[in-house]
Backbone bond lengths (Angstrom), bond angles and torsions (degrees), N, CA, C in turn:
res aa  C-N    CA-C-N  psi(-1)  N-CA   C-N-CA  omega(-1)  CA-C   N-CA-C  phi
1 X - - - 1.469 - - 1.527 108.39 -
2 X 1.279 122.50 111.63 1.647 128.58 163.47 1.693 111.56 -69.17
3 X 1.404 104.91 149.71 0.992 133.66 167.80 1.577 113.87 -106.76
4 X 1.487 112.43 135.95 1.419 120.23 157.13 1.651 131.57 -47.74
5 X 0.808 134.06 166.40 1.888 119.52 162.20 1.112 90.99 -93.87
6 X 1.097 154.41 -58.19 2.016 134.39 158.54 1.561 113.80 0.65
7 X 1.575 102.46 -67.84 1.607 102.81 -157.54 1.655 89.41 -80.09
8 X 1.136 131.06 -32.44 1.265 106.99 -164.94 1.533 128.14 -61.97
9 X 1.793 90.86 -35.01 1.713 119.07 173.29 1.453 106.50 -50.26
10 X 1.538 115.85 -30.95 1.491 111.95 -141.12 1.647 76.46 -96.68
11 X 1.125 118.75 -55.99 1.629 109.74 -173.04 1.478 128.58 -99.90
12 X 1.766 112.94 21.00 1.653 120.82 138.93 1.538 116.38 -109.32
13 X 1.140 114.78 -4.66 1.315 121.03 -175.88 1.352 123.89 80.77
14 X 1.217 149.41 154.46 1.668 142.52 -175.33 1.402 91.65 -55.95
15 X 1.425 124.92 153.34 1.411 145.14 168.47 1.726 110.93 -77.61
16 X 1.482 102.67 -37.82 1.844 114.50 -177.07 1.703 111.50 -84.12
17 X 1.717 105.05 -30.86 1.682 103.58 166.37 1.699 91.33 -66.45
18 X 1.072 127.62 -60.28 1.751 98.93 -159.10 1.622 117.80 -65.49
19 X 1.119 98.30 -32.87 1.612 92.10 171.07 1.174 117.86 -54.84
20 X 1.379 116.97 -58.01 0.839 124.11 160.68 1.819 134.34 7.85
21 X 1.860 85.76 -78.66 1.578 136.43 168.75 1.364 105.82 -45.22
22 X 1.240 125.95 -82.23 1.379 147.06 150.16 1.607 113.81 -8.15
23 X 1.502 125.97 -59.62 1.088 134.65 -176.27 1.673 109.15 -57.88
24 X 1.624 98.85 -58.81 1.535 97.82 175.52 1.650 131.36 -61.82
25 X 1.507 92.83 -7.42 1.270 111.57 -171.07 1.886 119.14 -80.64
26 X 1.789 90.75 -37.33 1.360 117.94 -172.31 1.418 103.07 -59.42
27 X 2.296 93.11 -52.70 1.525 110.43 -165.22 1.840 122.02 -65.56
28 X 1.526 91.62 -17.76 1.885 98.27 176.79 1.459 102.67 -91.67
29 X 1.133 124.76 -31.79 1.853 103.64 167.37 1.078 108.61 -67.73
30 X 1.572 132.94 -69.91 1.297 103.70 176.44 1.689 146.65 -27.92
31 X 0.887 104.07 -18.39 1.517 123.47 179.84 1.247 103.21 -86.58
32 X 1.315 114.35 -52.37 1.511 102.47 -172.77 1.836 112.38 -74.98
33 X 1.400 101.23 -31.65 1.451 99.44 178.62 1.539 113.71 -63.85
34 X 1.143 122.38 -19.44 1.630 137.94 178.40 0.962 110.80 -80.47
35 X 1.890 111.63 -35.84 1.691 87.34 -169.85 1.819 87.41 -94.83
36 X 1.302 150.87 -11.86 1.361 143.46 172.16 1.265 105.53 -48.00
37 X 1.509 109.46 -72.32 1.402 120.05 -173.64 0.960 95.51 -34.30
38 X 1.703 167.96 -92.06 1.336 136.50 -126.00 1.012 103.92 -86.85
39 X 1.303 144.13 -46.32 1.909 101.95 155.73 0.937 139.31 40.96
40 X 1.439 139.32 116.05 1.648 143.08 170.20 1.061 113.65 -69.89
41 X 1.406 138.01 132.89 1.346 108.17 160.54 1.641 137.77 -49.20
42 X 1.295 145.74 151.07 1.379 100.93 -151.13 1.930 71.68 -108.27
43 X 1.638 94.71 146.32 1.626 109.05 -178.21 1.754 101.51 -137.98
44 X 1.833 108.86 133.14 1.448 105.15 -163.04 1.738 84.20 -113.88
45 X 1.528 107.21 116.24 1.604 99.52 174.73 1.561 120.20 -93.93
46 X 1.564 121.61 174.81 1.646 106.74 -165.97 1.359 101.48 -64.87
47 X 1.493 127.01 -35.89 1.504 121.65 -178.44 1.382 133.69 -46.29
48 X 1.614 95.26 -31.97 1.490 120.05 -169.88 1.662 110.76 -74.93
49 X 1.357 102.94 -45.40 1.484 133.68 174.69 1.742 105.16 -48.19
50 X 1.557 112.56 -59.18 1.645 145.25 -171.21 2.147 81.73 -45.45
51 X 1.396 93.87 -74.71 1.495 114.38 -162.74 1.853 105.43 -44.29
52 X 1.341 121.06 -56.60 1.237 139.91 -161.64 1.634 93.23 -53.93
53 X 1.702 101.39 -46.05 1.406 89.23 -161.35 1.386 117.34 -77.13
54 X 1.753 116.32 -34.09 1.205 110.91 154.94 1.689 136.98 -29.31
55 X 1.077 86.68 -61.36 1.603 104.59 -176.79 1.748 95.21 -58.93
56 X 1.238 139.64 -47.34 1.246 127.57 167.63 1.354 131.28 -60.41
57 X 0.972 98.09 -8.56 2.102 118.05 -155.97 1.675 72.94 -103.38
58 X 1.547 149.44 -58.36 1.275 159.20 -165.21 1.575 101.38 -58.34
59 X 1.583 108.25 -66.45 1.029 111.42 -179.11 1.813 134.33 -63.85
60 X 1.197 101.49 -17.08 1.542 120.04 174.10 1.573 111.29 -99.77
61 X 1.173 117.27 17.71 1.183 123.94 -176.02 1.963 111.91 -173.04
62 X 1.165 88.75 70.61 1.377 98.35 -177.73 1.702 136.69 -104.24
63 X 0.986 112.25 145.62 1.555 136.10 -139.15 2.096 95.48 -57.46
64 X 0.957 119.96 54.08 1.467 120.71 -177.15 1.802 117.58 -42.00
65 X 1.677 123.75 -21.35 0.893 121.36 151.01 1.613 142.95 -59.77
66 X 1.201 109.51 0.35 0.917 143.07 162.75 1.262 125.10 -56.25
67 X 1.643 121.44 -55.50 0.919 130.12 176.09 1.359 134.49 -17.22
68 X 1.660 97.64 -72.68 1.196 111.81 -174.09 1.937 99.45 -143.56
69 X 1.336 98.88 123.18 1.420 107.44 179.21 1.596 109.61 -134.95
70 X 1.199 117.02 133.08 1.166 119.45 -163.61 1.481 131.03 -91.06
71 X 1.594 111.90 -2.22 1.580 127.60 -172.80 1.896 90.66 -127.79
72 X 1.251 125.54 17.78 1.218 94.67 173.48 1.717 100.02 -165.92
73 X 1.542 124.21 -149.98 1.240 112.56 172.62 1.651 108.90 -87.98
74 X 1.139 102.53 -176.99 1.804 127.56 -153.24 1.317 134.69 -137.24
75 X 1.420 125.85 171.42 1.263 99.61 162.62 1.655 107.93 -97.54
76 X 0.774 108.78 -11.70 1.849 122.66 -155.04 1.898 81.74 -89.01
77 X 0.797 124.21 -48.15 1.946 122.33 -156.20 1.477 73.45 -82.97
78 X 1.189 152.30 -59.62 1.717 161.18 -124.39 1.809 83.07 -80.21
79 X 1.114 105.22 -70.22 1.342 102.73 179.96 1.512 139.19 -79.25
80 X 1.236 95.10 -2.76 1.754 105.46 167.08 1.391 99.65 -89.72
81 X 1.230 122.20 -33.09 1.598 122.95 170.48 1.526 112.76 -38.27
82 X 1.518 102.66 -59.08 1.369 101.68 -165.56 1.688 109.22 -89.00
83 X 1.406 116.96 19.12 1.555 107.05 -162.44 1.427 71.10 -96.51
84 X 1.567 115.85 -61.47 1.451 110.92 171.55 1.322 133.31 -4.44
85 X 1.172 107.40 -66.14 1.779 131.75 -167.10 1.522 97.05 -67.79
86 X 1.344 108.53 -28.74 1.833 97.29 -164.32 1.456 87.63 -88.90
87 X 1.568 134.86 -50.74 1.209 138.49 -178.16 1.763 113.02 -33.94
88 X 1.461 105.60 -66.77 1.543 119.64 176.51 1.810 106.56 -37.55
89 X 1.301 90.72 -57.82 1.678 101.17 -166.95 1.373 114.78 -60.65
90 X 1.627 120.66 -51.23 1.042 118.22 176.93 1.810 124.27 -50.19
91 X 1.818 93.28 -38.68 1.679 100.63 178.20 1.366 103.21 -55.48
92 X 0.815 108.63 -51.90 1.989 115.75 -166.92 1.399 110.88 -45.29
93 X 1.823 104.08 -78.64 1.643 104.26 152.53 1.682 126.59 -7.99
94 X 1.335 91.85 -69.02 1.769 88.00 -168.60 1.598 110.85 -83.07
95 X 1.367 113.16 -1.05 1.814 101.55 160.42 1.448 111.50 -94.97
96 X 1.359 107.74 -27.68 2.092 89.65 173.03 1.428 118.45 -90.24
97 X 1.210 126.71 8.41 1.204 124.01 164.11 1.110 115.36 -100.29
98 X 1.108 152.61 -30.28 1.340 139.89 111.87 1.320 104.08 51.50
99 X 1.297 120.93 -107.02 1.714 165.33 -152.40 1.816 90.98 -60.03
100 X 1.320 72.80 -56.88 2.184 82.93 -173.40 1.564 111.14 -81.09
101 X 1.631 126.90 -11.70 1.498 95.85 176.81 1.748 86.76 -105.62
102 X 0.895 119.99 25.28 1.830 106.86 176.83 1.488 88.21 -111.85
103 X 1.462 135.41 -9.28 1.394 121.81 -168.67 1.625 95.25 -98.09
104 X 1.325 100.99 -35.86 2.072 104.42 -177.24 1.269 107.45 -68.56
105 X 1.592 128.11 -22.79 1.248 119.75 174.81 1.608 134.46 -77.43
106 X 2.083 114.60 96.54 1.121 122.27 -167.97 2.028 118.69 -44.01
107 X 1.360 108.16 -18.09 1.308 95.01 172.12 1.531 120.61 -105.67
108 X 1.356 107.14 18.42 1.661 114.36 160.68 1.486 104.06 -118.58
109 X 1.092 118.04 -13.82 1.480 106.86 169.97 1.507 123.30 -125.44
110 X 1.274 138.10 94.21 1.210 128.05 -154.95 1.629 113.08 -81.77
111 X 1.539 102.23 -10.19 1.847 101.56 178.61 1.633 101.46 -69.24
112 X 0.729 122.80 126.93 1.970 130.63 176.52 1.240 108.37 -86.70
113 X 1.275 125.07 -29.68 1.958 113.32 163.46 1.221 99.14 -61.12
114 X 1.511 140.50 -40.94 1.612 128.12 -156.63 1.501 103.40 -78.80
115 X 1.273 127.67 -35.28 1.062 152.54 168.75 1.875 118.45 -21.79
116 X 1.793 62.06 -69.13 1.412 90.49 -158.52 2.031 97.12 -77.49
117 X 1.080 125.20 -12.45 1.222 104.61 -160.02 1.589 87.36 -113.96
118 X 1.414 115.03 10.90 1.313 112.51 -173.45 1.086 108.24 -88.11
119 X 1.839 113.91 -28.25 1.869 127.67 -178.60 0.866 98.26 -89.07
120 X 1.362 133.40 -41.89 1.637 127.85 166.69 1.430 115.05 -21.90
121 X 1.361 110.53 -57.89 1.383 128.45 -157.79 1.526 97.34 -82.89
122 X 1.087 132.36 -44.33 1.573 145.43 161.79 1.688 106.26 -39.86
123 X 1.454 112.91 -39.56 1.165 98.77 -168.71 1.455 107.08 -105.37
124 X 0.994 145.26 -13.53 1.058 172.75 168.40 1.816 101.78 -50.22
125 X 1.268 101.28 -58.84 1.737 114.75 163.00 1.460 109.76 -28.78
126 X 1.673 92.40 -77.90 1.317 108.30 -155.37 1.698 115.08 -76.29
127 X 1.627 119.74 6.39 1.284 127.30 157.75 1.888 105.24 -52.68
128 X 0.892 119.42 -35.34 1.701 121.29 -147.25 1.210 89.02 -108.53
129 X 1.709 137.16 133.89 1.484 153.84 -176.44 1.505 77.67 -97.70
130 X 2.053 87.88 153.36 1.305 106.83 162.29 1.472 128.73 -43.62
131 X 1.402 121.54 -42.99 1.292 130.68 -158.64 1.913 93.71 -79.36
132 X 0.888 105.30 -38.59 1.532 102.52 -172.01 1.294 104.11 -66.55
133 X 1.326 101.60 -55.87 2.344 100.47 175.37 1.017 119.66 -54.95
134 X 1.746 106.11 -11.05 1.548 104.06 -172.30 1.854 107.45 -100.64
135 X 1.482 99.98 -17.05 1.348 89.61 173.71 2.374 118.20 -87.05
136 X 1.235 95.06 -10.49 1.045 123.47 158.76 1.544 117.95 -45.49
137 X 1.253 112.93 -66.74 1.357 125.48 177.71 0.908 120.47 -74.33
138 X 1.268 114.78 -34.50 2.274 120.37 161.26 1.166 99.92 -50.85
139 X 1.529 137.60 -33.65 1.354 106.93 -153.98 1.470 91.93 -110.45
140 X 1.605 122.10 10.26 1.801 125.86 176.31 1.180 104.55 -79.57
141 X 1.651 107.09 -57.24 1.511 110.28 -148.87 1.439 104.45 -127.42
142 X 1.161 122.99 -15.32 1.442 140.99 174.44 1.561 138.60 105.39
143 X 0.902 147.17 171.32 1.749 126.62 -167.80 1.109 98.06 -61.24
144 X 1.825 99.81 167.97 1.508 114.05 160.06 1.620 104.99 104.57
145 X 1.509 113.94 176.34 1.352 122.16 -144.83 1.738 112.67 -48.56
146 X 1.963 96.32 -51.35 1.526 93.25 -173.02 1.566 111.94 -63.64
147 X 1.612 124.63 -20.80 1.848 97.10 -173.89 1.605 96.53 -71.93
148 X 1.885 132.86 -7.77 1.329 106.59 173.07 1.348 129.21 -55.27
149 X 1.484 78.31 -51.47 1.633 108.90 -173.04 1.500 100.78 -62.42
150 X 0.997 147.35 -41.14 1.669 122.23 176.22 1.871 106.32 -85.81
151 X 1.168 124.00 -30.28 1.438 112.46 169.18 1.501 102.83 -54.34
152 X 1.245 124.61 -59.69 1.768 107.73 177.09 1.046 137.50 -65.60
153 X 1.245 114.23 -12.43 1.647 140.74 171.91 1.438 98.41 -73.92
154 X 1.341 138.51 -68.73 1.369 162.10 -151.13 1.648 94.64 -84.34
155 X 0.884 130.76 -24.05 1.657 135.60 -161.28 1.704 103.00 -121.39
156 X 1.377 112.82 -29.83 1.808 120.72 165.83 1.329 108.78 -60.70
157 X 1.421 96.83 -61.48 1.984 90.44 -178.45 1.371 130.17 -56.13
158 X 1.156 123.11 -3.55 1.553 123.64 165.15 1.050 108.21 -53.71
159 X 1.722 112.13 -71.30 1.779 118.64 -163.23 0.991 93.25 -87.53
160 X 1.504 150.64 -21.95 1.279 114.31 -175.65 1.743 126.29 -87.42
161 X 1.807 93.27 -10.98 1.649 100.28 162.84 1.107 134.49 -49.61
162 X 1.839 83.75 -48.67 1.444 105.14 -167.64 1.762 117.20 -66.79
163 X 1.483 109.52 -48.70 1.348 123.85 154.63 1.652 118.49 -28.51
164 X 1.674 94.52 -50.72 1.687 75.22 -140.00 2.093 92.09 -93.43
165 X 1.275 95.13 8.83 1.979 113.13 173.44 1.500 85.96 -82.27
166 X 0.653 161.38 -96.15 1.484 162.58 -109.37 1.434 102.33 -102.50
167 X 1.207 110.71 -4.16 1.991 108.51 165.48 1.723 95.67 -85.58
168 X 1.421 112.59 -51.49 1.393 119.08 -158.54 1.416 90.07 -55.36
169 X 0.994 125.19 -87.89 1.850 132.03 150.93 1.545 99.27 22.73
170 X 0.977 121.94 -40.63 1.623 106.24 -156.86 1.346 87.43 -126.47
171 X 1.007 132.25 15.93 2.115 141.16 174.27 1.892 90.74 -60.60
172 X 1.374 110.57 144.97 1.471 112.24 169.00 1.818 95.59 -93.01
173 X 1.460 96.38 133.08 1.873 109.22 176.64 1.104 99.42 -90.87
174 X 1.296 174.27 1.37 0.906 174.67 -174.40 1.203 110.33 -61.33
175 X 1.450 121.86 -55.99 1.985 114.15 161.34 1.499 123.41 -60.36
176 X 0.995 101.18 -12.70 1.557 119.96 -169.29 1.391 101.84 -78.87
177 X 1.234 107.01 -41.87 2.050 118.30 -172.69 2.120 93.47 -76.07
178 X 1.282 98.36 -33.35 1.571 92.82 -174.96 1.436 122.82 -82.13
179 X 1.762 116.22 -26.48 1.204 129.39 173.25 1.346 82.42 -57.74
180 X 1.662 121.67 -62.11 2.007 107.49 -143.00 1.414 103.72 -44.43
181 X 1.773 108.75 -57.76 1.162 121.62 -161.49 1.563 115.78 -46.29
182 X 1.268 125.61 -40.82 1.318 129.70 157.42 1.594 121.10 -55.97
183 X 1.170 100.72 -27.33 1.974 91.86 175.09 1.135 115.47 122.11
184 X 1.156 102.63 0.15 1.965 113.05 173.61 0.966 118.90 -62.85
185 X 1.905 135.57 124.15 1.463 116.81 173.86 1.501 110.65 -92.12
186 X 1.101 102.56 -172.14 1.840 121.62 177.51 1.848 105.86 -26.18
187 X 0.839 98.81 -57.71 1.511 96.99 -167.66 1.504 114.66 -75.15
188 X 1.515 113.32 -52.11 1.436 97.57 167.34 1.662 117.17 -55.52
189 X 1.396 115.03 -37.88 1.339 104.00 172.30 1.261 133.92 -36.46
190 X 1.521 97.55 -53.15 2.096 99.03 -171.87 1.868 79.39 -75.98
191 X 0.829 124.56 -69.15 1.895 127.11 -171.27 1.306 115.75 -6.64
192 X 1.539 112.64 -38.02 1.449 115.27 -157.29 2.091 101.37 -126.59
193 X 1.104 90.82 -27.77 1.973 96.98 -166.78 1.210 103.97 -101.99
194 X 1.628 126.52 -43.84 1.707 128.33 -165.89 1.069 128.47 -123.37
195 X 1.961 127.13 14.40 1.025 152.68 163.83 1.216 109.65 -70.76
196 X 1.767 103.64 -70.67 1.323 123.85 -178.98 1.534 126.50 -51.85
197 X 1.627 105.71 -31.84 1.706 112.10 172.19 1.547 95.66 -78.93
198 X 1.162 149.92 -22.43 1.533 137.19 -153.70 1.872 100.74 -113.46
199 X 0.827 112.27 -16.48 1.246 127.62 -158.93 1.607 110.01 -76.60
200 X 1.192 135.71 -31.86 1.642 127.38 146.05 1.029 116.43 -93.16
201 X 1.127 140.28 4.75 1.525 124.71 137.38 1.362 124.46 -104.36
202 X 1.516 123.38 32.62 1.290 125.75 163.17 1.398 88.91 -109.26
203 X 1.357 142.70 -32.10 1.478 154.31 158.62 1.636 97.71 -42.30
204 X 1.000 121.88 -54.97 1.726 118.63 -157.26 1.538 86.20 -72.78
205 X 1.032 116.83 -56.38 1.795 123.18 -160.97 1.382 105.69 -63.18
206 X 1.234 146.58 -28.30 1.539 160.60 154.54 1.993 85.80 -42.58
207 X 1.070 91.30 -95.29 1.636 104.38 -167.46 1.513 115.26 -31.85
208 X 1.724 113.14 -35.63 1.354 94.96 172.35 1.451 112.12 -88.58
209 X 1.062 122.75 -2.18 1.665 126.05 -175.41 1.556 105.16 -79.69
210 X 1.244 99.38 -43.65 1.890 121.22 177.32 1.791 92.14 -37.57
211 X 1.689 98.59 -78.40 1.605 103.76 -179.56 1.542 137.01 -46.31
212 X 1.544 124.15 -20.81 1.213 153.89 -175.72 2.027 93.80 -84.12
213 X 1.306 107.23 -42.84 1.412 93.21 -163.53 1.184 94.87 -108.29
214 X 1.464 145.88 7.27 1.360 148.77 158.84 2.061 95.08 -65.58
215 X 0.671 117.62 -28.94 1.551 125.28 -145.44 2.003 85.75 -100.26
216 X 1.497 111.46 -54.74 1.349 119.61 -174.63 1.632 119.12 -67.43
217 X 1.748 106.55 -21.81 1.431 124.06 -172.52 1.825 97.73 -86.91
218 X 0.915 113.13 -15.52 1.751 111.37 175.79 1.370 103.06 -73.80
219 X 1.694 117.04 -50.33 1.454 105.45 -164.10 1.430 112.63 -91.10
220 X 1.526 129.27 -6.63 1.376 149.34 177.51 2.265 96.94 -67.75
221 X 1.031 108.66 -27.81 1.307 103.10 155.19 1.457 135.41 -59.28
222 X 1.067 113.04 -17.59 1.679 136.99 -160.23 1.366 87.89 -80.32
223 X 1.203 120.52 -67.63 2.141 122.71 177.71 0.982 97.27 -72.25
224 X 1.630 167.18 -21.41 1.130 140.40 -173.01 1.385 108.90 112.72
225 X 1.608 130.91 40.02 1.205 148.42 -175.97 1.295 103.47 -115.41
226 X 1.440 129.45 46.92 1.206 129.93 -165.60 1.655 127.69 7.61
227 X 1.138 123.92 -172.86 1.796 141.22 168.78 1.588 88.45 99.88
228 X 1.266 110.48 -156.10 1.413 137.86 -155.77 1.886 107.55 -72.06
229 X 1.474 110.08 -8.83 1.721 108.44 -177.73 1.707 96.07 -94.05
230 X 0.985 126.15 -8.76 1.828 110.22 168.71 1.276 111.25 -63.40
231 X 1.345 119.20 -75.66 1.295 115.53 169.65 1.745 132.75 -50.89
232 X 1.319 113.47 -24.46 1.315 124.21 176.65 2.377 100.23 -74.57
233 X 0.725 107.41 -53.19 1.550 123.28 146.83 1.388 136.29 -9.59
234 X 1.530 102.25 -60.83 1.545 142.83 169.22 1.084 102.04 -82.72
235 X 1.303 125.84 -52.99 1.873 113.94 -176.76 1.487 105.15 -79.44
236 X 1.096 139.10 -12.40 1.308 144.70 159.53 2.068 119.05 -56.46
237 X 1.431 80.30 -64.05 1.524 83.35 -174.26 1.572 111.14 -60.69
238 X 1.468 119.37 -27.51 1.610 122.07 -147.25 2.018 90.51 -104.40
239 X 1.322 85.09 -3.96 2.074 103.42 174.94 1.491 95.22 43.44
240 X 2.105 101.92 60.25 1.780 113.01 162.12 1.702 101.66 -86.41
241 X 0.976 127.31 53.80 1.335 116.40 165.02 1.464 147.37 -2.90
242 X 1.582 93.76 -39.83 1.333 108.62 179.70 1.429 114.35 -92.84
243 X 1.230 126.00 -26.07 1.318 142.48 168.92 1.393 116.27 -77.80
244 X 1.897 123.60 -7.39 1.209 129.82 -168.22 1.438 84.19 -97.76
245 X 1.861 128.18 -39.63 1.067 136.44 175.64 1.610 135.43 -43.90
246 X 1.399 91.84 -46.28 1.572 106.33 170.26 1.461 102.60 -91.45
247 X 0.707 151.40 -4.48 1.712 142.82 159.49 1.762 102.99 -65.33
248 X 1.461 105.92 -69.80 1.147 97.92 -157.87 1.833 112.45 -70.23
249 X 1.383 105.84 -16.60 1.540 121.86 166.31 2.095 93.99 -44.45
250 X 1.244 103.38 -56.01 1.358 100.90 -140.50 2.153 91.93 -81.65
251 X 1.138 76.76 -42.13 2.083 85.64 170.20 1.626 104.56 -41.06
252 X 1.607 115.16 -53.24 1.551 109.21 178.87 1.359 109.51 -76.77
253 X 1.122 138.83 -51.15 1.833 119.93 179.56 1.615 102.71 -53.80
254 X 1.160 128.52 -34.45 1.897 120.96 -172.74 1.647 87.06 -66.50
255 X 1.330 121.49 -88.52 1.492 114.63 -178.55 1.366 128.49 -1.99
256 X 1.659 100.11 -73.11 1.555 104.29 -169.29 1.295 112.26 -56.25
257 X 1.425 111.77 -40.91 1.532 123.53 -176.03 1.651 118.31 -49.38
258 X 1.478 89.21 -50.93 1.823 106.02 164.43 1.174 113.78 -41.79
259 X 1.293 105.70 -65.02 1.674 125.81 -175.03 1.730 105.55 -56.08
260 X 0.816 121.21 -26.75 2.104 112.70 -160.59 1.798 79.15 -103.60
261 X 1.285 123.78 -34.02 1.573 91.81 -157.50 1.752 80.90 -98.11
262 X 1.057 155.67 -67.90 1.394 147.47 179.02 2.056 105.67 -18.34
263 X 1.007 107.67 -47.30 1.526 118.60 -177.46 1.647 94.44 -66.46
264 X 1.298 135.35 -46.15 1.331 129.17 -173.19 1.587 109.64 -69.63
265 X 1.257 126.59 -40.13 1.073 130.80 171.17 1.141 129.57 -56.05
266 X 1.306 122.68 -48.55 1.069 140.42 159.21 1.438 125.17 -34.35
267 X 1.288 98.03 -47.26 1.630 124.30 -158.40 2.088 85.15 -78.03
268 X 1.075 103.90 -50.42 1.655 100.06 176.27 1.370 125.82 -86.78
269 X 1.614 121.70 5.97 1.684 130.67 173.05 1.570 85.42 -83.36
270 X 1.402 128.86 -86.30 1.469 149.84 -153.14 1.721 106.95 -74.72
C-alpha cells in the first residue's frame, strides 16, 4: 500500500516544523543554563540564621503601640499619609491625560504628527519608574508628601493615556456621523456621543491605577517621598522589628480594604 507525501506529512509531521521546534527548544535551555550558571552558590551562615529569626520573632510579635500615638508620628497618620499621596496623584494623572489620550487618538485626530507625538510623549512617561521620578522631585522641590504626589501623578499619565487612547480608538462613530449631520460641532460631539461610551471604563482605569499607586506610595517613602515608608525605613535601619511588623500588618489591611471596595465599584461602573 503507497502513501502520498500529503499523508505522510500529515501523520509524521513536517521534518523543518520539528527542527524547527527542536532549535527553539535547544536555544531556551541554553539560556536558562547560562543565566543559572552565574548563580551563587546559595550559602545560609549562623549570622544570617541569628537575623531571620529576629526579624520573625519582630514580625510575629509586633509593636501595637504604635498604632496610634498622640504627641508624635503613627501608624494610623503614616497611612493616611500615604492614602493621601495615592489619592492626590491619581487625581492629577487622570486630568492631564485627558488632553493627551484624546490627542493620541487617530480617529479624533486625523493630523498624524499630533498623534504621533502625543504617544511619543505617553511613552516617554512611562520609560521612568516611580522611584526614579520620585527621586527627581526630592532634589526639585524637596522630600516629603508633594514630590510623591507628583512622581505618581507624572508617572500615572503614561499608562493611563496610553490606555485610555486606545479605548477612545475603539469608541463606535456612528453617533458622531449623526450628531454632525444635525449640526453639532466638535465639542458637542465628543460631549454627547464619545464621553458617554468611554466613560466607565475611563472610571474603571482611574480605580485600578488608584490601587497600583496606593501600593507604589508605601515604598516612595523609603527615599523620602513621604506616607507610611519613612517610618517603615527607620524601623528597618534601627532593626525595630516589631514596629517593622505592625507597619506592614497595617499596609495589608489598608490594601485589601482598597482592593474589595475599589473591586465593588468597579464591578457596578463596567
Amino acid at each position: 500500500m503507497t502513501h502520498t507525501k500529503e499523508e505522510l506529512l500529515k501523520a509524521y509531521g513536517n521534518p523543518r516544523h520539528k527542527a524547527k521546534y527542536i532549535a527553539i527548544a535547544i536555544a531556551v535551555i541554553a539560556i536558562l543554563i547560562w543565566a543559572f550558571a552565574g548563580m551563587p552558590a546559595l550559602e545560609v551562615k549562623q549570622k544570617s540564621q541569628q537575623i531571620l529569626g529576629s526579624i520573625l520573632h519582630g514580625l510575629t510579635h509586633p509593636d501595637w503601640g504604635f498604632v496610634y500615638q498622640a504627641g508624635g508620628e503613627d501608624l494610623l497618620r503614616g497611612l493616611l499619609e500615604t492614602f493621601a499621596i495615592a489619592v492626590v496623584g491619581t487625581i492629577l494623572a487622570a486630568i492631564i491625560c485627558i488632553p493627551l489620550a484624546f490627542l493620541g487618538a487617530k480617529n479624533i485626530v486625523r493630523f498624524r504628527p499630533v498623534t504621533g507625538l502625543s504617544k511619543f510623549i505617553l511613552s516617554v512617561i512611562r520609560v521612568f519608574p516611580e522611584i526614579v521620578m520620585a527621586l527627581i522631585f526630592i532634589k526639585a522641590v524637596g522630600p516629603g508628601s508633594f514630590s510623591g504626589v507628583l512622581a505618581l501623578g507624572i508617572h500615572s499619565v503614561g499608562m493611563l493615556g496610553k490606555l485610555f487612547a486606545e479605548d477612545i480608538e475603539n469608541v463606535d462613530l456612528s453617533a458622531t456621523e449623526s450628531l454632525k449631520a444635525s449640526g453639532a460641532n466638535k465639542m458637542k460631539t465628543l460631549t454627547f456621543a464619545v464621553i458617554p461610551q468611554i466613560l466607565p471604563t475611563f472610571l474603571s482605569l482611574i480605580l485600578y491605577r488608584f490601587e497600583l499607586n496606593l501600593r507604589s506610595a508605601s515604598i516612595l517613602g523609603l527615599i523620602g517621598a513621604g506616607g507610611i515608608g519613612t517610618p517603615l525605613i527607620f524601623a528597618l535601619q534601627t532593626r525595630s522589628w516589631d514596629r517593622v511588623g505592625i507597619i506592614l500588618i497595617g499596609l495589608v489591611v489598608m490594601v485589601a480594604i482598597v482592593d474589595y471596595i475599589s473591586g465593588k465599584v468597579r464591578e457596578k461602573i463596567v
